[in-house]
Structure formats: structure tokens, C-alpha cells
Jmol script that loads the backbone (N, CA, C; Angstrom):
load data "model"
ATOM      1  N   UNK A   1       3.027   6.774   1.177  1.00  0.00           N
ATOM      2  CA  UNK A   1       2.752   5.507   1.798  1.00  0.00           C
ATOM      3  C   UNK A   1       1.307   5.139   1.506  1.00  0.00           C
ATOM      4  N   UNK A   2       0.672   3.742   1.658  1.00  0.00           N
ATOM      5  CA  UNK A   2      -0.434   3.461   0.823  1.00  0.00           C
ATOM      6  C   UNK A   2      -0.706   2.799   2.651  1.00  0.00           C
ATOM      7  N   UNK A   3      -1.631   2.676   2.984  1.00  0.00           N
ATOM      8  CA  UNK A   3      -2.665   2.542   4.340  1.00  0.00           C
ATOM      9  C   UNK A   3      -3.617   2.105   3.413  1.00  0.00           C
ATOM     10  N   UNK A   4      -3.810   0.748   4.185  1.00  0.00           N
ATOM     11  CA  UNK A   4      -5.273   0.006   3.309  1.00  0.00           C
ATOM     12  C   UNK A   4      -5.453   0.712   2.295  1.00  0.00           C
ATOM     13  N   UNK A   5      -4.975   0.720   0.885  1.00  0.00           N
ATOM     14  CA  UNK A   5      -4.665   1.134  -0.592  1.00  0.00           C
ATOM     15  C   UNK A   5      -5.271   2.876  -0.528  1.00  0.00           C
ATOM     16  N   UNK A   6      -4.909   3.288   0.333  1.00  0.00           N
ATOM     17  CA  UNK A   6      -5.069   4.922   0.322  1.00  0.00           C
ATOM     18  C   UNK A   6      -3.837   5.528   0.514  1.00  0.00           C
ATOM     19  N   UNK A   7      -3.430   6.450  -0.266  1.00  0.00           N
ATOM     20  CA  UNK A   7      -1.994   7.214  -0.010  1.00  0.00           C
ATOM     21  C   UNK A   7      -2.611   8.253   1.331  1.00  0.00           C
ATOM     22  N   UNK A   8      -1.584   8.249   1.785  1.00  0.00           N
ATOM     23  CA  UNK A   8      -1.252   8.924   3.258  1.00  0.00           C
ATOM     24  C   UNK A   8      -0.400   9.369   3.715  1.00  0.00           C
ATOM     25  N   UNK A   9       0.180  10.615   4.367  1.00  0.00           N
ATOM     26  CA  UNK A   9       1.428  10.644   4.934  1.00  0.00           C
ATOM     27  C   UNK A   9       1.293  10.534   6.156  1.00  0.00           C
ATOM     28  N   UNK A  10       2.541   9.770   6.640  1.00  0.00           N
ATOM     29  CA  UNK A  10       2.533   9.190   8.207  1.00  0.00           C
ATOM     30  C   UNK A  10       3.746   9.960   8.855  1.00  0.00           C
ATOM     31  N   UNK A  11       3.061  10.390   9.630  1.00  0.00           N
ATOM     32  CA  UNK A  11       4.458  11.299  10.802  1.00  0.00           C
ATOM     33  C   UNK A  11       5.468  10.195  10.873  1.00  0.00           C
ATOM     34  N   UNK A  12       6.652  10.701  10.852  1.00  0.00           N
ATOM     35  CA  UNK A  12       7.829   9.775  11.209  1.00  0.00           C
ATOM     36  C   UNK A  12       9.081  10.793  11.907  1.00  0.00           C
ATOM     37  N   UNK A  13       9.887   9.852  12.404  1.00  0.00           N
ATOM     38  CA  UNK A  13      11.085  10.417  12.777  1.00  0.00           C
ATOM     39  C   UNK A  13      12.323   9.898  12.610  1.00  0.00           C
ATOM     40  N   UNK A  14      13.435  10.882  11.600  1.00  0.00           N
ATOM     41  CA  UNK A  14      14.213  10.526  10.902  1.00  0.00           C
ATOM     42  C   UNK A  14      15.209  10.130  11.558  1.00  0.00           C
ATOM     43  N   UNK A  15      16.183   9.254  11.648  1.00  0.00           N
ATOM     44  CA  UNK A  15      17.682   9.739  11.898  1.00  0.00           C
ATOM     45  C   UNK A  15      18.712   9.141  11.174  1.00  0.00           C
ATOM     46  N   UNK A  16      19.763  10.028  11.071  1.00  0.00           N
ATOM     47  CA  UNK A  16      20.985  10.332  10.083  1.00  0.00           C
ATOM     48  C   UNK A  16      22.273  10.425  10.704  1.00  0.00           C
ATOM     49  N   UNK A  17      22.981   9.151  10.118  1.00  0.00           N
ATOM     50  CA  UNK A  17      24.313   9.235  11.164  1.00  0.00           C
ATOM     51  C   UNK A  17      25.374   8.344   9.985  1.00  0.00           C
ATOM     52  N   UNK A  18      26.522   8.233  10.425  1.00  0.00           N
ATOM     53  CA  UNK A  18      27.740   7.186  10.260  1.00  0.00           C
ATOM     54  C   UNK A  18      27.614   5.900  11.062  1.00  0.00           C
ATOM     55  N   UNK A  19      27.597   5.108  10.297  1.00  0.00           N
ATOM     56  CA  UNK A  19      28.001   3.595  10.897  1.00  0.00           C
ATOM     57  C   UNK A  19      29.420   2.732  10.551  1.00  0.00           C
ATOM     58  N   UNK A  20      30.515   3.315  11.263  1.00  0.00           N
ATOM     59  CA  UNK A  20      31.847   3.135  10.607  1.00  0.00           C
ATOM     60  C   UNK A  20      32.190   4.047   9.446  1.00  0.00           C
ATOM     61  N   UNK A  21      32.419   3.496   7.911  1.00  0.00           N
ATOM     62  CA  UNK A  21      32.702   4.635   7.408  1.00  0.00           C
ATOM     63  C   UNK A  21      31.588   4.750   6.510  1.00  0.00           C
ATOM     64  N   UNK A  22      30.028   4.484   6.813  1.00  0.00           N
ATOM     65  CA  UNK A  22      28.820   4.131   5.555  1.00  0.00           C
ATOM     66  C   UNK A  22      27.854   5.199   6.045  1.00  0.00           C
ATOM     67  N   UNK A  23      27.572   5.795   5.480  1.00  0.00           N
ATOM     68  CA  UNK A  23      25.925   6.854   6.151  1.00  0.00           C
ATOM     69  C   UNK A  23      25.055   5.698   6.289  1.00  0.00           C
ATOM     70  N   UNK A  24      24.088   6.217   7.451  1.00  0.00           N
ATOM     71  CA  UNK A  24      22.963   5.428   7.811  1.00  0.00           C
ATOM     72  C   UNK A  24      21.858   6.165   7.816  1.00  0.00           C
ATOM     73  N   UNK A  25      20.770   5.948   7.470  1.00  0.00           N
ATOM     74  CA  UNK A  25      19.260   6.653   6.854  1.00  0.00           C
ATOM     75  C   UNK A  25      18.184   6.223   8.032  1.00  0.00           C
ATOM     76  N   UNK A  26      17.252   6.317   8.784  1.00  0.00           N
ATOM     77  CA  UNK A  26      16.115   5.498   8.908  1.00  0.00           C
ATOM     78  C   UNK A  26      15.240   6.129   9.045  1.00  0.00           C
ATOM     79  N   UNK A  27      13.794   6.013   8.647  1.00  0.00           N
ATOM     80  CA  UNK A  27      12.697   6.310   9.075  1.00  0.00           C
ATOM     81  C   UNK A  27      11.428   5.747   9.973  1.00  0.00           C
ATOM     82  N   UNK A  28      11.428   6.151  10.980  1.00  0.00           N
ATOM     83  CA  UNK A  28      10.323   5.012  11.839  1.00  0.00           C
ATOM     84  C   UNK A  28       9.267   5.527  12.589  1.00  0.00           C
ATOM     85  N   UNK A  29       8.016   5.150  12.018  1.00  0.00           N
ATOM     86  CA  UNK A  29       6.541   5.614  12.269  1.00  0.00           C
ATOM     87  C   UNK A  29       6.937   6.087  13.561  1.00  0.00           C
ATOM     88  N   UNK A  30       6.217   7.672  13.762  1.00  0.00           N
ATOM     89  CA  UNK A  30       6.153   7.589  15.035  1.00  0.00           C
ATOM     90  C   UNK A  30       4.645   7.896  15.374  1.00  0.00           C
ATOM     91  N   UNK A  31       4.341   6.466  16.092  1.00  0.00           N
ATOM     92  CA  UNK A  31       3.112   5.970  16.821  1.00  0.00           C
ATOM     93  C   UNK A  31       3.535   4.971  17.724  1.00  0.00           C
ATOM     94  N   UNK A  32       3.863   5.722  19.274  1.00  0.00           N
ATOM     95  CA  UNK A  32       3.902   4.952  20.132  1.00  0.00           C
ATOM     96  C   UNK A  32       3.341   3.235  20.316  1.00  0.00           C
ATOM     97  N   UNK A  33       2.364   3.271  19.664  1.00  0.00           N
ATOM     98  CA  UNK A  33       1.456   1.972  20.097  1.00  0.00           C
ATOM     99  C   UNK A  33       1.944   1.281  19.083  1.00  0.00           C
ATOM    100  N   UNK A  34       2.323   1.671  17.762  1.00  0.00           N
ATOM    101  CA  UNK A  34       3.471   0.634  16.827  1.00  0.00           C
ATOM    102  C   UNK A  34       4.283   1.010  16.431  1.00  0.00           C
ATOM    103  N   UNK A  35       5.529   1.781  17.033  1.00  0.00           N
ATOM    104  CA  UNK A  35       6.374   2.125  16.124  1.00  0.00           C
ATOM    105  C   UNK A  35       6.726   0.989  14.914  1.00  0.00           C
ATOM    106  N   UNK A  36       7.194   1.554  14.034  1.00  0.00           N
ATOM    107  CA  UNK A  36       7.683   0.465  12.802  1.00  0.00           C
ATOM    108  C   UNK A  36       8.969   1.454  11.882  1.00  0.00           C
ATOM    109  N   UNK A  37       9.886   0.607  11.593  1.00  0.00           N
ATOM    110  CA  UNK A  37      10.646   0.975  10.454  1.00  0.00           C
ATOM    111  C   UNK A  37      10.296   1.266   8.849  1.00  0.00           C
ATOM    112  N   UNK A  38      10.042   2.342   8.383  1.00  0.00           N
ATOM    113  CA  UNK A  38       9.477   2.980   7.002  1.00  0.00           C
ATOM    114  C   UNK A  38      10.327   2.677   5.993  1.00  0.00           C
ATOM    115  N   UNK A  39      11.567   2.767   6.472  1.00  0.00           N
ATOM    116  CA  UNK A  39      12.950   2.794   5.562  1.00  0.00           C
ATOM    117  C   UNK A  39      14.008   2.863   6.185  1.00  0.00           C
ATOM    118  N   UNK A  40      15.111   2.755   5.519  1.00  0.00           N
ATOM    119  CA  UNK A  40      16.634   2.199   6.392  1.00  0.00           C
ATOM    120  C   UNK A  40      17.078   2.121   5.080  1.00  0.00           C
ATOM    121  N   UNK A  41      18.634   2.759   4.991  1.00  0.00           N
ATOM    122  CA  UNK A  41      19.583   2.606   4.252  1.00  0.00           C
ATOM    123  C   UNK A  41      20.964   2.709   5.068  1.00  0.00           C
ATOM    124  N   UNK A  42      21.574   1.799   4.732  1.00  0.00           N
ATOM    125  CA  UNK A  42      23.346   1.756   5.095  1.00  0.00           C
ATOM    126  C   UNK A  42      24.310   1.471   3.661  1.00  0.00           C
ATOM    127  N   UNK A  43      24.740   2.580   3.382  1.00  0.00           N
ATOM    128  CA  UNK A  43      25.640   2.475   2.429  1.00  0.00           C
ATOM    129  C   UNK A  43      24.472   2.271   1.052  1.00  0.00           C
ATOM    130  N   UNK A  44      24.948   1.260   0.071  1.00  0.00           N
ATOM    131  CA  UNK A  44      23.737   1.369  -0.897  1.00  0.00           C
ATOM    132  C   UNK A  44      23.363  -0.092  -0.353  1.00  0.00           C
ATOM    133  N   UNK A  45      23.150  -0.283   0.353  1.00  0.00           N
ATOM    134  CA  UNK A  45      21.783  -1.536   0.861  1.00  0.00           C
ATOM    135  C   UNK A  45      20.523  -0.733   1.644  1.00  0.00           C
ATOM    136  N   UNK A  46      19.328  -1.384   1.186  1.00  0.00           N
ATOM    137  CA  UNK A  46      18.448  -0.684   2.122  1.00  0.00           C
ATOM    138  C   UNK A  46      17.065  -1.721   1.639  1.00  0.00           C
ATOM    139  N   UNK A  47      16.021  -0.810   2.648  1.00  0.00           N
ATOM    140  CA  UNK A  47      14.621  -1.618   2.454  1.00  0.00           C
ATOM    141  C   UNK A  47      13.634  -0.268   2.534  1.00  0.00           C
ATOM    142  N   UNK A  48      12.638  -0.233   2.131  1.00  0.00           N
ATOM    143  CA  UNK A  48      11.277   0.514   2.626  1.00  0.00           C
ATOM    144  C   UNK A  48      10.332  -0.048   2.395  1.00  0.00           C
ATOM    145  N   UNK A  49       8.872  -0.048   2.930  1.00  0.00           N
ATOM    146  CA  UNK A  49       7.651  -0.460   3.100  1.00  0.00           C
ATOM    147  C   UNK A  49       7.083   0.883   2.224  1.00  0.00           C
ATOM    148  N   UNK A  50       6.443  -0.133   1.388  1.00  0.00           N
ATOM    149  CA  UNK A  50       5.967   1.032   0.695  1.00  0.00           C
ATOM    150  C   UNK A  50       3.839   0.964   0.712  1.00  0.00           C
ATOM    151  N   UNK A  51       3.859   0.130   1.252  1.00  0.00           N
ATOM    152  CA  UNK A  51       2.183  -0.320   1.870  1.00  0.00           C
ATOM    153  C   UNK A  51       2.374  -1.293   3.236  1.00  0.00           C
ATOM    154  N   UNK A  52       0.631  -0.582   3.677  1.00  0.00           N
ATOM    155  CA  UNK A  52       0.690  -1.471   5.049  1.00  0.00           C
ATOM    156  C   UNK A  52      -0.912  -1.807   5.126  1.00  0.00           C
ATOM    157  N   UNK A  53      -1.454  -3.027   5.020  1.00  0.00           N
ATOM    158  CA  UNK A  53      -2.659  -3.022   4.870  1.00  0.00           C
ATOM    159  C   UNK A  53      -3.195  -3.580   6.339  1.00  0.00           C
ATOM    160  N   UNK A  54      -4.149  -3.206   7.624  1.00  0.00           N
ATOM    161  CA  UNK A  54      -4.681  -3.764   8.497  1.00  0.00           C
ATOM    162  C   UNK A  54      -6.180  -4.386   7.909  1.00  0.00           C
ATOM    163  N   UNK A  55      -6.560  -5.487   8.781  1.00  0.00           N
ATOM    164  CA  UNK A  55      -8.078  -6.137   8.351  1.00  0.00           C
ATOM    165  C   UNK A  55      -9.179  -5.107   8.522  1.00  0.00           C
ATOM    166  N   UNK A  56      -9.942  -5.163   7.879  1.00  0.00           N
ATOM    167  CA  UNK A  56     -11.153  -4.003   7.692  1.00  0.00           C
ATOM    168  C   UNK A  56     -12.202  -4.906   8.845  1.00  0.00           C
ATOM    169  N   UNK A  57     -12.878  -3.947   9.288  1.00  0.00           N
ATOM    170  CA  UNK A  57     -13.995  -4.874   9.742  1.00  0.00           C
ATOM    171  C   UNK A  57     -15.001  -4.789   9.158  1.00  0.00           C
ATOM    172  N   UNK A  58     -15.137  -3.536   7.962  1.00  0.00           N
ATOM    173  CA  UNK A  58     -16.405  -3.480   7.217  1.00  0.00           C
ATOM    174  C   UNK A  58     -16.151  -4.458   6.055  1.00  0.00           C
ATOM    175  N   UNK A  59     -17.109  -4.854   5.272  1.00  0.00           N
ATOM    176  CA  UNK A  59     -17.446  -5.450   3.995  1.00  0.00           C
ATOM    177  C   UNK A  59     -17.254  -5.115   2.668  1.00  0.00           C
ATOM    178  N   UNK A  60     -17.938  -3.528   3.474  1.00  0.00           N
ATOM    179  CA  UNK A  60     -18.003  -2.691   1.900  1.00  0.00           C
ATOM    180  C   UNK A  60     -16.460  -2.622   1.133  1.00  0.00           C
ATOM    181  N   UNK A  61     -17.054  -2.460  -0.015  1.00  0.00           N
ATOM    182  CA  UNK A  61     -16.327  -2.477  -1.533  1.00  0.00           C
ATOM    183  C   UNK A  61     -15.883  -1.045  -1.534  1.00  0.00           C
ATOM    184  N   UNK A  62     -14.742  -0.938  -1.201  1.00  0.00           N
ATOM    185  CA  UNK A  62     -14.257   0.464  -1.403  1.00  0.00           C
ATOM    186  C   UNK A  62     -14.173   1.052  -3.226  1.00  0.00           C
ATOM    187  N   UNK A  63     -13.503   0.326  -3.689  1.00  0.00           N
ATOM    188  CA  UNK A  63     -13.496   0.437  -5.074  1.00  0.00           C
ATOM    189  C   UNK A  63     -15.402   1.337  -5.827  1.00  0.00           C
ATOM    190  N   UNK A  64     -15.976   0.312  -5.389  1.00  0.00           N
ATOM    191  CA  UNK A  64     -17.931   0.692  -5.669  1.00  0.00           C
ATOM    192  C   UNK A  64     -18.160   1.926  -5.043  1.00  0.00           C
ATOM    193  N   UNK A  65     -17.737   2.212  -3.592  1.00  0.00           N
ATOM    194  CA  UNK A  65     -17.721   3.508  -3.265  1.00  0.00           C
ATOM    195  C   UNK A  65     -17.644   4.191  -3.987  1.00  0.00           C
ATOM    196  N   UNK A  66     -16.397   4.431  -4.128  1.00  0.00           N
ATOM    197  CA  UNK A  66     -15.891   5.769  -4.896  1.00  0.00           C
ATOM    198  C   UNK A  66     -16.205   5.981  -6.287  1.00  0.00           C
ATOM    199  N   UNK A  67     -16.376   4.758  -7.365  1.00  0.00           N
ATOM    200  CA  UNK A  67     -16.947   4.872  -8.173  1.00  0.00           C
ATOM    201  C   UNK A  67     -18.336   5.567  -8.552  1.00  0.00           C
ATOM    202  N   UNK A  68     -19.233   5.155  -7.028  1.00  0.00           N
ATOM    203  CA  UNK A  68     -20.552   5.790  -7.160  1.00  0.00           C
ATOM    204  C   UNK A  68     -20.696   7.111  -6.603  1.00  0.00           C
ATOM    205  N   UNK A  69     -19.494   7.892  -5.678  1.00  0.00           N
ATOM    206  CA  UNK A  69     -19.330   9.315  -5.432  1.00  0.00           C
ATOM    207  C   UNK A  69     -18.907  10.189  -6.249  1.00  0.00           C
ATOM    208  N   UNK A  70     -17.456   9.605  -6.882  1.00  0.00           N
ATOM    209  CA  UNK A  70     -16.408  10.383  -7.884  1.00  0.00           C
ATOM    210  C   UNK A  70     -16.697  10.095  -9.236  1.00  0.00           C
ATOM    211  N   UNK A  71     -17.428   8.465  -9.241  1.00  0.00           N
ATOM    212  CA  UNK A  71     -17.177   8.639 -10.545  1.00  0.00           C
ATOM    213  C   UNK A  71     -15.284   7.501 -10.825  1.00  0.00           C
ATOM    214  N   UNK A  72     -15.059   7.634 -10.343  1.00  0.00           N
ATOM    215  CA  UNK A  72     -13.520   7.366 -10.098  1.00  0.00           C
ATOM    216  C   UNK A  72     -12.480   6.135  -8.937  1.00  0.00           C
ATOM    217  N   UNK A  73     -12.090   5.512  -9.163  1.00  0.00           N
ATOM    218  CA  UNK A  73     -11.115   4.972  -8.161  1.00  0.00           C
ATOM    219  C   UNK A  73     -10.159   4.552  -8.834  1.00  0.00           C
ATOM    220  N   UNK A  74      -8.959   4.968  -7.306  1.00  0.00           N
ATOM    221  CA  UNK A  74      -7.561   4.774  -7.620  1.00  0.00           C
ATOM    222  C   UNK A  74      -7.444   3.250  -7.273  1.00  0.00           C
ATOM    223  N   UNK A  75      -6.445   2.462  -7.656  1.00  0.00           N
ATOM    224  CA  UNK A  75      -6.505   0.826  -7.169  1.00  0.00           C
ATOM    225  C   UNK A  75      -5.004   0.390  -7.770  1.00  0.00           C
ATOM    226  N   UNK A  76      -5.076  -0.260  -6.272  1.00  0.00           N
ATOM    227  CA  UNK A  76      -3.789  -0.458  -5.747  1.00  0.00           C
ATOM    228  C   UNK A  76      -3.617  -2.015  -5.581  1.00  0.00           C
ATOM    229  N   UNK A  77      -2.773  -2.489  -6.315  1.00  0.00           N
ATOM    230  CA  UNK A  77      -2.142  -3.807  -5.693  1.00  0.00           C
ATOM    231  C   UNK A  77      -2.352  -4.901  -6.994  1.00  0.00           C
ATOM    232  N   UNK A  78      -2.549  -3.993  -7.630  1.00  0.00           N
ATOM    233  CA  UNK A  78      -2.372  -5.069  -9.467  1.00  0.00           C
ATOM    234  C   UNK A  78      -0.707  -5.262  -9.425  1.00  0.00           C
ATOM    235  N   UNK A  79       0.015  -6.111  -9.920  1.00  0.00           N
ATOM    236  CA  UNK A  79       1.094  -6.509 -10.099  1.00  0.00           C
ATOM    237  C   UNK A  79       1.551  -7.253 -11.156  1.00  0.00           C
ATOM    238  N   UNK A  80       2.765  -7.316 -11.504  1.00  0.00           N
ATOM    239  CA  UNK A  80       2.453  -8.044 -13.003  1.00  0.00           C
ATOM    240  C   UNK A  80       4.549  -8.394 -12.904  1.00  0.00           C
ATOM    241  N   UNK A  81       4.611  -9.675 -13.566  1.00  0.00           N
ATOM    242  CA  UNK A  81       5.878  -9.892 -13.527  1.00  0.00           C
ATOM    243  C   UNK A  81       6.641  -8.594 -13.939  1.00  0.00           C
ATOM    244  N   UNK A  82       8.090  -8.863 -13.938  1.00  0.00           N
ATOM    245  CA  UNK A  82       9.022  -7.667 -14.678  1.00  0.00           C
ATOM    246  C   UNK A  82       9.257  -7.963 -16.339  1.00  0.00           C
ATOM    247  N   UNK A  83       8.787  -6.832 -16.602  1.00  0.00           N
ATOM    248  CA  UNK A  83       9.026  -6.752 -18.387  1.00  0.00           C
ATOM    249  C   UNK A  83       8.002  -7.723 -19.005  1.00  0.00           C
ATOM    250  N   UNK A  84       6.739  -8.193 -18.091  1.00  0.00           N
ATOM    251  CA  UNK A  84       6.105  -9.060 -18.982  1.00  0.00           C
ATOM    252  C   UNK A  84       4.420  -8.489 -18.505  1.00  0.00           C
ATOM    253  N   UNK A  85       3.588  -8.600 -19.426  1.00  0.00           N
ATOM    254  CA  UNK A  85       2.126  -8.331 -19.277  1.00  0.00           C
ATOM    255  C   UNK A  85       1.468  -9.382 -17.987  1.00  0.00           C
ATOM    256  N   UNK A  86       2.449 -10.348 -17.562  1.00  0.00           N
ATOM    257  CA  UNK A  86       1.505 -11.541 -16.561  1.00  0.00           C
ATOM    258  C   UNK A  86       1.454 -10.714 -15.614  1.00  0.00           C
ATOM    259  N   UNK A  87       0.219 -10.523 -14.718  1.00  0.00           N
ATOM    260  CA  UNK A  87      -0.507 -10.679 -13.731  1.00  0.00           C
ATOM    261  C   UNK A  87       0.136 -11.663 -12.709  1.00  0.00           C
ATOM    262  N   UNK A  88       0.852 -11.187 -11.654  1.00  0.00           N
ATOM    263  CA  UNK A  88       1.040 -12.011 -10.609  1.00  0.00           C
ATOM    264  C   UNK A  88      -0.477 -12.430  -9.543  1.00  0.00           C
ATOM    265  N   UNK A  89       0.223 -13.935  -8.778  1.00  0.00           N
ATOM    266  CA  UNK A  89      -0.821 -14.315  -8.028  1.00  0.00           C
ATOM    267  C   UNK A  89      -1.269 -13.389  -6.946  1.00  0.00           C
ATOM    268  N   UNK A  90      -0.563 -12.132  -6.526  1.00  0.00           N
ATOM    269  CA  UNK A  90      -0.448 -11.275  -5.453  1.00  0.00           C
ATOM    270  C   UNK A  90      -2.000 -10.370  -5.716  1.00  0.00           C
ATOM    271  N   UNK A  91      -2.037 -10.319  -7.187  1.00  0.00           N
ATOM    272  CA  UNK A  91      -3.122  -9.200  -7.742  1.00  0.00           C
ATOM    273  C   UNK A  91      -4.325  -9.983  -7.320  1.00  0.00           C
ATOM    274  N   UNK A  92      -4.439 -11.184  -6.958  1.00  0.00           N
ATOM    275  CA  UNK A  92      -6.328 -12.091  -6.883  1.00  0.00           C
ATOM    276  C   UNK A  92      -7.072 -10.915  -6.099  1.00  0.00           C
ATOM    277  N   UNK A  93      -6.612 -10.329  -4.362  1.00  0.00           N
ATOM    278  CA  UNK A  93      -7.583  -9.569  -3.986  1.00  0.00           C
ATOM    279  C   UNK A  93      -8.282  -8.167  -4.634  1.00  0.00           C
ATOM    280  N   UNK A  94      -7.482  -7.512  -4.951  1.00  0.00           N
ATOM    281  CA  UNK A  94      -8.035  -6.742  -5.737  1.00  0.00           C
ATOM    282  C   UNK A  94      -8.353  -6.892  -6.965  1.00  0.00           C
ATOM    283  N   UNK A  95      -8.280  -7.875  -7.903  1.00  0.00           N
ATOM    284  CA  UNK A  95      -9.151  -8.043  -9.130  1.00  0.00           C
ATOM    285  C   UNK A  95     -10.432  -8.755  -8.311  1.00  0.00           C
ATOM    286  N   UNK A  96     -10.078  -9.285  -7.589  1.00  0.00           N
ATOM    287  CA  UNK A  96     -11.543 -10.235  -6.962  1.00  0.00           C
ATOM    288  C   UNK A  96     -12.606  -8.680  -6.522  1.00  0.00           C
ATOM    289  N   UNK A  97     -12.008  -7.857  -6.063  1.00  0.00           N
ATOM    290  CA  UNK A  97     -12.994  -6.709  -5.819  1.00  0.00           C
ATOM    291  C   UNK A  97     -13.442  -6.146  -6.587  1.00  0.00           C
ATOM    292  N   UNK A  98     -12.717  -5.965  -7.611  1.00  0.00           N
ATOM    293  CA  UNK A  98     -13.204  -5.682  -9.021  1.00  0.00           C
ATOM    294  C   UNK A  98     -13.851  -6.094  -9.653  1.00  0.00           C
ATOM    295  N   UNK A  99     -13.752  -7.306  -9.742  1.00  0.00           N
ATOM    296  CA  UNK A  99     -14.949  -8.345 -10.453  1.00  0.00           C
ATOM    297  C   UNK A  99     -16.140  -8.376  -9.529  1.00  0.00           C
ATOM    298  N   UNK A 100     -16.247  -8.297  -8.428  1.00  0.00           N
ATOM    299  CA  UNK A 100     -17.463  -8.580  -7.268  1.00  0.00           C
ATOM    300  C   UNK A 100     -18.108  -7.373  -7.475  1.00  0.00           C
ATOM    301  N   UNK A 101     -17.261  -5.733  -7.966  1.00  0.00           N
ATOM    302  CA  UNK A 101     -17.893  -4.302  -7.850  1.00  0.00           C
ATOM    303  C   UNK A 101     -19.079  -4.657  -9.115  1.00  0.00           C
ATOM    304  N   UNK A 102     -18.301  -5.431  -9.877  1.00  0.00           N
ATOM    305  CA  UNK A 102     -19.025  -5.130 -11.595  1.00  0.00           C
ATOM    306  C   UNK A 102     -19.742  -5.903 -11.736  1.00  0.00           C
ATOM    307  N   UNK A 103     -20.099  -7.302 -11.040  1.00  0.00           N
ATOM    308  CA  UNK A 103     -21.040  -7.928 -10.865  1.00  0.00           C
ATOM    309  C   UNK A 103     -22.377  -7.676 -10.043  1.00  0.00           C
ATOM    310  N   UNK A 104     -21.913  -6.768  -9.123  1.00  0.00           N
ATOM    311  CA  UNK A 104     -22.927  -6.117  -8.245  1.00  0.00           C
ATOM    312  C   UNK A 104     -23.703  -5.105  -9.161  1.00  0.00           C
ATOM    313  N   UNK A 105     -23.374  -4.079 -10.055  1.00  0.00           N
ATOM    314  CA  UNK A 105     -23.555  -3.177 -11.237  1.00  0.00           C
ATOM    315  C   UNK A 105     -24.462  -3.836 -12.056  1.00  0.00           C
ATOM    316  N   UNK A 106     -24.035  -5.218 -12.928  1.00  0.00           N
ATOM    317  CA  UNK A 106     -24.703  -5.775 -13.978  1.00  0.00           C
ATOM    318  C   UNK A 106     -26.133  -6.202 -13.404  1.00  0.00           C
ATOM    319  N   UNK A 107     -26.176  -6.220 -12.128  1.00  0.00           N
ATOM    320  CA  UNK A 107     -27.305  -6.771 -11.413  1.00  0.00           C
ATOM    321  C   UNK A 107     -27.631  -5.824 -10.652  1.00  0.00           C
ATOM    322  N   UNK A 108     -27.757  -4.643 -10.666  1.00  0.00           N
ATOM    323  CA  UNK A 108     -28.164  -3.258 -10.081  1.00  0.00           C
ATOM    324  C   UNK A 108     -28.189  -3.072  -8.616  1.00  0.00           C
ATOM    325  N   UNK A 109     -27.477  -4.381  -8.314  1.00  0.00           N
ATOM    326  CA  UNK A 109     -27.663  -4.077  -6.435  1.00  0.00           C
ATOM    327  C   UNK A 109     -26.504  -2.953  -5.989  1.00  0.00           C
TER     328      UNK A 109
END
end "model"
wireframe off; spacefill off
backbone 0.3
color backbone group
């Protein structure tokens, strides 16, 4: 699971049953203060959340972080049509961080 573009594993609690004659799957955060549904399958229909992003209250450039600790960052949330090189409109925030990290760099702040 990706938590504000960091992989994470989140405690959950499973359950596994029959719904008429279809198996039923679900997984749902367990955190009292939000439980949420992770995944659900009935038969071959289903859904999962595969990211969950909350508002930051800091500023900082996570991407610049890690670059200037590791050396390195992982980055999450580029998207691109199916079978084609386009860049969906979904990708602006994180290329926008990207471009803001490397502009901050060229200008040594």
C-alpha cells in the first residue's frame, strides 16, 4: 500500500466467506478512527485501493529530501495512458515536484 507515496503495510482484518454460491474476499484497515475497505472481491468482480494520500501540513519536497540523504527517490504517481508513452493529466503533482526539486538545485537553494 502507498501512504502519501511511501509503501507501507497497514494492519488489516480479513474476512472470507460464501455469498450464495460466489466466495467473498475483504480487507478492511483496522484503525478504529477510520476503518476503510482495502479490497473486496465477490466472484471475479472486485476493487482495491492501492494508494491513500492525506494533506501534508509541511511544504517540504519530499522527493529533494531523499535525494540529498540517499542520493535516491522512489516516485510515485507518474501515469501514462495504456500502451501509449502519454503522460496523463493525473501525473501534474508529482512532475510539478519534480520540476520545483530541480529548479531549487540549478539555483543552489
Amino acid at each position: 500500500m502507498l501512504v502519501n507515496d511511501s509503501r507501507v503495510d497497514l494492519p488489516t482484518v480479513h474476512a472470507r466467506g460464501k455469498l450464495g454460491d460466489e466466495t467473498f474476499d475483504v480487507y478492511i484497515l483496522d484503525d478504529p478512527a477510520m476503518p476503510m475497505v482495502l479490497l473486496w472481491s465477490l466472484g471475479d468482480t472486485g476493487k482495491r485501493i492501492i494508494r491513500i494520500s492525506y494533506p501534508s501540513r509541511t511544504t517540504s519536497n519530499r522527493i529533494e529530501e531523499k535525494l540529498s540523504t540517499t542520493g535516491r527517490a522512489e516516485v510515485y504517481g507518474i501515469y501514462f495512458d495504456f500502451a501509449k508513452a502519454t503522460i496523463t493529466p493525473e501525473s501534474e503533482p508529482v512532475l510539478k515536484e519534480i520540476a520545483d526539486s530541480w529548479r531549487r538545485t540549478l539555483r543552489g537553494n
